[in-house]
N, C-alpha and C positions, 0 to 999 in steps of 0.2 A: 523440576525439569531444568538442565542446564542449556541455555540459548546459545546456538551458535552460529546458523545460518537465518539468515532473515530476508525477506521477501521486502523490499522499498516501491511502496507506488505511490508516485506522482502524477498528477494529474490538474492541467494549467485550462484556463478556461480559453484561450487565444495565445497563440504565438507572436505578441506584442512586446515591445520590450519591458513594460510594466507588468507584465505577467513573467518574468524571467524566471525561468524554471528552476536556476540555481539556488533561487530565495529558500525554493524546499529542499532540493538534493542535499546545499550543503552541509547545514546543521546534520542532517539523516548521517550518510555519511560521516561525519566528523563523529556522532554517538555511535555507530559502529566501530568506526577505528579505534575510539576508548575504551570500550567494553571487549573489543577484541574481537568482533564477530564478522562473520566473509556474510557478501550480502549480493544479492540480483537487483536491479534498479529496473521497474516497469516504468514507463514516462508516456504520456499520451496526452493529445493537446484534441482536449473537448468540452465540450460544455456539460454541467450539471446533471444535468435532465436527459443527456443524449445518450439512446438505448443503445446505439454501436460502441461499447469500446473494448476492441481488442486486448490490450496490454492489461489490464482491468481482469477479461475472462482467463487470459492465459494464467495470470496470476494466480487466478481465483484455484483455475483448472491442477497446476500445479501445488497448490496449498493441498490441499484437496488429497492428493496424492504423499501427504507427508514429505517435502521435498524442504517444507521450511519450519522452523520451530516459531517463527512469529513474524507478525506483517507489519511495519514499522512506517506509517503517513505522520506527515506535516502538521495535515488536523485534521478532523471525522472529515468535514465538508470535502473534502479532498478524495473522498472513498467512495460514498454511497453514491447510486443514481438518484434517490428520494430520500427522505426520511424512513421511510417505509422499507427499504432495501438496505439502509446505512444499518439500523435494527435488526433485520432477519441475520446481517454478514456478524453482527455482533453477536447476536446468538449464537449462529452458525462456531466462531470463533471459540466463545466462550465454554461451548459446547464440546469440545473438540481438546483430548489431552496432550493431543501432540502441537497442537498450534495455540497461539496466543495476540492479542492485539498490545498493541506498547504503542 
């Protein structure tokens, strides 16, 4: 499967300046622009554990729908609500031929 379009979620635990969002965007972005692939950036400033997040479901929602060839985070912790959910998305992902985790 050739990658072209990719799905970036980020996800900051507080909107602090030690939590500064660019620390993940940029590298993300910058491996996009290398590899040459057009990409959606999700961004949502929550905690770990917190069942609301938006940008997270739309994501999730639109993956789902074939819209991306792969979902491209900073690192796992960055993804999952729990352990337990960061696994099932992994599955889910792995599962899945048209999508992929990087």
């Amino acid at each position: 499967m050739e990658i072209k379009n990719i799905a970036i979620y980020v996800r900051n635990s507080t909107n602090e300046e030690r939590q500064n969002p660019e620390t993940q965007i940029k590298p993300l972005k910058e491996k996009c622009d290398r590899e040459k692939w057009t990409y959606t950036i999700f961004q949502e400033f929550a905690s770990g554990s917190k069942e609301s997040r938006p940008e997270l479901d739309k994501m999730l929602s639109r993956v789902r729908k074939n819209e991306f060839d792969a979902v491209l985070v900073w690192r796992l912790d960055r993804l999952g609500r729990s352990l337990k959910h960061l696994l099932q998305l992994i599955e889910e992902f792995k599962n899945k031929n048209e999508s992929s985790l990087v």
